[in-house]
N, C-alpha and C positions, 0 to 999 in steps of 0.2 A: 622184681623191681622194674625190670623192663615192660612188662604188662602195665603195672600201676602208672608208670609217666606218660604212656600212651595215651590212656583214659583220660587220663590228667588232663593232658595237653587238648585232648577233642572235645572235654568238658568245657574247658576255656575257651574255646573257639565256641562253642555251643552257645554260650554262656555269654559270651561278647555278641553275637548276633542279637540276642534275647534285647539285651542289652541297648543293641540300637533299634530294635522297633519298638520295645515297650515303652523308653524315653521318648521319641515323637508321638506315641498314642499318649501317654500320659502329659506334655504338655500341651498337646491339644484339650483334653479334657478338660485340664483347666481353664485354656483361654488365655487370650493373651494378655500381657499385662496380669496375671494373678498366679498367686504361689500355695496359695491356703485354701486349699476343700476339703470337708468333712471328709472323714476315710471312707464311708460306708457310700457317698455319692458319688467317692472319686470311681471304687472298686465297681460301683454300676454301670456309672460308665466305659470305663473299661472293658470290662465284659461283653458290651454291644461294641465293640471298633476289633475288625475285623484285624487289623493291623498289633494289635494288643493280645489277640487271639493267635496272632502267628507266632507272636514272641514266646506267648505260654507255651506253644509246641517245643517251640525248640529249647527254653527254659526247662519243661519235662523232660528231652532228651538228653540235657546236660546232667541234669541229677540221676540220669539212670546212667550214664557213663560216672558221675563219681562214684556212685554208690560200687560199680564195678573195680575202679583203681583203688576204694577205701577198703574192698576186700581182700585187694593182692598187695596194698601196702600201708602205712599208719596215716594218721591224719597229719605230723611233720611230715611226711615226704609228698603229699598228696595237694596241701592245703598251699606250697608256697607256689605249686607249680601253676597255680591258680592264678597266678597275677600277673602269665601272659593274656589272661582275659583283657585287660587294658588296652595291651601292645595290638591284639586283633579286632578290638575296637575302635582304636585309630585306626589302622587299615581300613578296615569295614566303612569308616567315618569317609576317608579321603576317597576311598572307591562311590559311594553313593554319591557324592559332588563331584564325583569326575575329574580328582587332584589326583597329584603325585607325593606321595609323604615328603614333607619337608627335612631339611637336613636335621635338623632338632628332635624329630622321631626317631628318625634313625640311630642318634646317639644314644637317645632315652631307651631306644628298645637293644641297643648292643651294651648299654648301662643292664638293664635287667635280665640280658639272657648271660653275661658274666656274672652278676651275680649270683644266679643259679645253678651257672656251672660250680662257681667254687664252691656251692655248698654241697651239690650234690656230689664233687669227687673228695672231696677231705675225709679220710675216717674217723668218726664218731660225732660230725659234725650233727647230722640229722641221727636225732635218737630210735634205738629199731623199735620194732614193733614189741608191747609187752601184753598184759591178759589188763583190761578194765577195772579200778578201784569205783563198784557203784557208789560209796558212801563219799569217794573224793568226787566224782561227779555232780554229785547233789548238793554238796558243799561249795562248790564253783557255781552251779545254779543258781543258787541260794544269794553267793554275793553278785552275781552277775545280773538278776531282776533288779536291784533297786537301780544299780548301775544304769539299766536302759531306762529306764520309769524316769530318772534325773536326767538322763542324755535326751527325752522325748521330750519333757517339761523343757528344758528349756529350747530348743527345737520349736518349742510355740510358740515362744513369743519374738523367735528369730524372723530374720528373710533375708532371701535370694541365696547366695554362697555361705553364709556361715550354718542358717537350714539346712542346706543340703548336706554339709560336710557333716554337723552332728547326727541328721536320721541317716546318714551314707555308715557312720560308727554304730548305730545300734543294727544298723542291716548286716553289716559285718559283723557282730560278733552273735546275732540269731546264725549265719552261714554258718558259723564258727562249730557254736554249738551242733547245726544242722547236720554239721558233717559227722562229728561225734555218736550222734544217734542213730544215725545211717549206719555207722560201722557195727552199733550193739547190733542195731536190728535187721543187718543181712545177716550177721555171726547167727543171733535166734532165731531166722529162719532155716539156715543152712544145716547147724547142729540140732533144733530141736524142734524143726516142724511149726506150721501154721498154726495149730491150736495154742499151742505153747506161747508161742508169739504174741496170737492175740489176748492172753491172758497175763502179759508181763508190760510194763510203765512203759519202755523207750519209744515203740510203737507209737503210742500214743502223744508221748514229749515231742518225738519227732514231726506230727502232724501241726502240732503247736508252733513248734517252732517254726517251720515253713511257712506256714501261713503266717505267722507275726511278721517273718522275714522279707516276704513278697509284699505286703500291705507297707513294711516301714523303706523298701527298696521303692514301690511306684510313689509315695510322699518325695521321697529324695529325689526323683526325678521329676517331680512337678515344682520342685520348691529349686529350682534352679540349674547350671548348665550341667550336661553329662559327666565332663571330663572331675569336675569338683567330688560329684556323689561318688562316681567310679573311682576316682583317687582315695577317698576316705573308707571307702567299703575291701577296694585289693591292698593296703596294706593294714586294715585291722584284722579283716579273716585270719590270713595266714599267722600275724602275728600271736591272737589268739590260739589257731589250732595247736600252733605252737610250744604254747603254755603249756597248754591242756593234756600235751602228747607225754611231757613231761610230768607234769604235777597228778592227772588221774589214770595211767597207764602203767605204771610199775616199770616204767623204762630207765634210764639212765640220763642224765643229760650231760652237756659234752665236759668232759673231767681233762683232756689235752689240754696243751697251751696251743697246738695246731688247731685243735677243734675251736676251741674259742676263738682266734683270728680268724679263723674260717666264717663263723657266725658272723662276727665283730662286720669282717670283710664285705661280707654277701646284703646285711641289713644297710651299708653304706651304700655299695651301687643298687642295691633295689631303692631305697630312700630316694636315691640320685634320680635315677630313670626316672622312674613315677614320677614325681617331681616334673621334671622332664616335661614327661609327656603329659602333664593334668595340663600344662600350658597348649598342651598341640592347638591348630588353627583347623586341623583336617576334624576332629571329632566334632559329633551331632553337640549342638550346642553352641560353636565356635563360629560358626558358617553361616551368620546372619538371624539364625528363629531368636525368637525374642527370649531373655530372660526373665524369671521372676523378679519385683523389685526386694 
């Protein structure tokens, strides 16, 4: 467990820097004053800005750090730890403008690192680890495409913040997914070898999904400020991996009445934080670059 929050935690910081240069490369792309580019111009452009290219780096080493915490713990213990990404994104935020986190950060982020606590010490709060139901994954699949397909449609015909929050939910829950498939496919690589691998679905679900994830993550930060898509993407991941950890994993979900307050407890101060901190002044976004209208 101790392994896995490590990862965790360097993922989110990983993941948070990613964060803040992809968001400045990608509203430049757009330009100022616009929220709405074709996907396939915005993703060319991006590809040429060197700053867009830095964020992929570090975006790539945040997924080879979860991929490593998803092997030594489940996607509940792994997924919520993820939404310090926010808290090191405000950091990250207030440091490039040369601030000091404001008092309101501070609360937002001792909001989220309580709630964390209390989930991660209550037992049975976070479900353990169990063996993969494929047939209940696919069946989460199955409802969860039209889900994003209606969270994108209407995404189109949005702008500025309410854009960004709905493509911020379909990125979260590709993550969601993403992590899921991560865990099948280090498990088939570790137990049954490369060939193997390359001849079984998650491999390949997993490259899908990534890529939908990153394509519907650089939209959400073209379609308005950080702190909005960031807020809508760290509390639906987790929530979702959540789910997932429960409903296609053959685990347990928490049957206490301490577990449950626990839960109850932890989804209040994270709501709270985040919350919080989607308002900070220090995050890219907040600090003057213009918004989508």
């Amino acid at each position: 467990m101790a392994w896995s929050a490590a990862f965790s935690v360097l993922a989110a910081l990983l993941f948070a820097g990613a964060a803040a240069l992809q968001y400045r490369a990608a509203r430049r792309a757009v330009g100022e004053g616009k929220g709405r580019v074709p996907a396939v111009r915005l993703i060319g452009a991006l590809l040429r800005d060197p700053v867009w290219l830095a964020g992929w780096a570090s975006n790539l080493a945040g997924f080879m750090s979860q991929a490593v915490a998803l092997h030594f713990g489940s996607t509940a213990l792994v997924q919520p730890l993820l939404v310090t990404q926010l808290v090191f994104t405000i950091l990250l935020g207030a440091a490039v403008v040369g601030r000091r986190p404001a008092r309101g950060d501070l609360v937002g982020g001792i909001a989220v690192t309580a709630g964390l606590a209390v989930l991660f010490t209550v037992p049975g709060a976070i479900p353990s680890q169990g063996e993969p139901s494929r047939p209940r994954l696919i069946l989460a699949g199955l409802v969860a495409v039209p889900f994003v397909l209606a969270l994108s449609r209407a995404a189109n015909i949005r702008r500025g913040t309410i854009r960004a929050v709905l493509l911020g939910v379909c990125s979260g829950l590709m993550f969601a997914a993403t992590a899921v498939l991560i865990k099948l496919t280090t498990a088939d690589l570790v137990e049954r070898g490369v060939a193997a691998t390359a001849l079984d679905w998650p491999g390949y679900a997993l490259a899908g999904s990534t890529l939908l994830g990153l394509v519907l993550e650089q939209k959400a930060f073209a379609a308005g400020s950080l702190p909005a898509a960031m807020t809508a993407m760290t509390m639906t991941n987790p929530v979702a991996s959540y789910v997932l950890a429960v409903f296609a994993f053959h685990t347990e979900p928490p049957h206490s009445f301490s577990a449950f307050a626990a839960v109850g407890l932890s989804a209040v101060l994270l709501t709270a934080g985040v919350t919080v901190l989607s308002h900070s002044q220090s995050a890219p976004g907040r600090t003057g670059e213009p918004a989508a209208p």
